[in-house]
N, C-alpha and C positions, 0 to 999 in steps of 0.2 A: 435134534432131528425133527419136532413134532413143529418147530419154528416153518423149517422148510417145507416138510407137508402141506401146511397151510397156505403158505407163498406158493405153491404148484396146485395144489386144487382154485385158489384163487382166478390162477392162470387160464386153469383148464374152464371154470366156468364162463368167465370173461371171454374166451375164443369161443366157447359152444353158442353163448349167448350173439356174440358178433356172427358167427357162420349162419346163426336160426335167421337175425334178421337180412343178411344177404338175402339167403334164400327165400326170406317169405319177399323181399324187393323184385327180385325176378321173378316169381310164380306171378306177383300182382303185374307187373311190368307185361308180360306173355298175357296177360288174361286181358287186360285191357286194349292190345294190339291186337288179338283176335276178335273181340269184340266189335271192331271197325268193321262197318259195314263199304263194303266198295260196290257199286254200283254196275252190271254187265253187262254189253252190249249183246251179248252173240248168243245165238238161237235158241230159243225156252222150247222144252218139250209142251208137246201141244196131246190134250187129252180128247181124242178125235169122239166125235157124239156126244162128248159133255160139254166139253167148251164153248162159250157164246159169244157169237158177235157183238162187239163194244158196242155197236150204232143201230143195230137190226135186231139184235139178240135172240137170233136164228142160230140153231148148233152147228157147229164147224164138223161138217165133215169133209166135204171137196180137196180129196187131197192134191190135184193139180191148181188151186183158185185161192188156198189160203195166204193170208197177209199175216206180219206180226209189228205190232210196232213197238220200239222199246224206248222211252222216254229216257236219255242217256244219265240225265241228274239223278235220277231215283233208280235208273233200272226194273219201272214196275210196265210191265209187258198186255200189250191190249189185241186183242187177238179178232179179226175179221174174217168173213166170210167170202169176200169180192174184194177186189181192188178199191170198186165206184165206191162200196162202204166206207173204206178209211178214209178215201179221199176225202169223201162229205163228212164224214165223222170229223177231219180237220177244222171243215170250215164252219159244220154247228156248234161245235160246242169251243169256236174260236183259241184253237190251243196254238198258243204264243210259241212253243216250241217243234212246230212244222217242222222248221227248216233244220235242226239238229237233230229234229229222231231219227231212229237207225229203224231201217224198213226193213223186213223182211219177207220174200214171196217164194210161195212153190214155182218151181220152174214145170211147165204143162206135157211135158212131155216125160221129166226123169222125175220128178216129186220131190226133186234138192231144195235145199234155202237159198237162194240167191240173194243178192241185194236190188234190191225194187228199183231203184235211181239207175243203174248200170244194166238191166235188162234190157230187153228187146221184146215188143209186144207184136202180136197179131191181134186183128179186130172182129172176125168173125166168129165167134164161138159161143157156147152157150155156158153158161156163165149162175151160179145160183143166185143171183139178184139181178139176172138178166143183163151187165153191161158189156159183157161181150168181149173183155180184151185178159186175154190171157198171156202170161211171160216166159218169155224164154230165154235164158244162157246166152246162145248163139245163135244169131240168124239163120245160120245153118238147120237147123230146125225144121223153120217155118217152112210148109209149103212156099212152092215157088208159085207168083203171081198172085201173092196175097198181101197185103198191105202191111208192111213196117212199121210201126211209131216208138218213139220213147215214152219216160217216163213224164216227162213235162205235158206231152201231147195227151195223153192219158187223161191227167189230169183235167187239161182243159175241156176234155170233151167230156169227162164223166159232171165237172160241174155245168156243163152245157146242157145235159140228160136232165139233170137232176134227181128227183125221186124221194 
């Protein structure tokens, strides 16, 4: 009898020992997948009077005029005060990934995140860095008999401005 005891605690250790390291396999297994960091395109809460403009480092507070741009590789989010700012903050500090970052703007009229590229601008407005072009959603918006432009046009004219 004491033969077979021995043959069944043997057992029993052998399985306890096999189930501990499953289990520690999958604890590490999960910790390591969590671990991964993925990178987010879509809108970072913005800390209105503390946050500073990347290019002017003027505090963001214009809730109709703010920009976000999020560097899609990294996910690390750079936060403007005017549109003319990021624009030119592109071309100062020559960042290679213009054309992939995900833009983010207030829309002027409802204080949504929109996407900067697919807006629609009017040019007259006052602006906290003075360039005048604020965004919007839908045309439908804009006063009528005031100038349209996109986001390209935008562009070209705030580096026209300069500043």
């Amino acid at each position: 009898m004491k033969a077979n005891s021995l043959y069944y605690d043997k057992i029993t250790q052998g399985n306890v020992l096999k189930y501990f390291k499953f289990f520690i396999t999958i604890v590490l297994m999960f910790t390591f997948l969590a671990c991964e960091k993925k990178s987010s395109t879509a809108v970072r809460e913005v800390h209105w009077d503390r946050d500073m403009c990347a290019r002017c480092v003027m505090v963001v507070s214009d809730r109709q005029n703010t920009t976000q741009v999020i560097d899609p590789k990294t996910g690390k989010k750079y936060m403007f005060d005017d549109i003319g700012c990021m624009i030119l903050w592109f071309e100062d500090e020559h960042i290679e990934w213009k054309n992939e970052a995900v833009i983010w703007i207030t829309d002027a009229t409802t204080g949504e995140w929109i996407d900067a590229r697919k807006a629609f601008y009017d040019t007259n407005n006052v602006t906290p860095m003075a360039y005048g072009f604020c965004a919007h959603k839908s045309k439908d918006t804009i006063k009528k008999g005031e100038e349209i432009i996109d986001f390209d046009e935008v562009a070209r004219r705030v580096k026209k401005i300069g500043k």
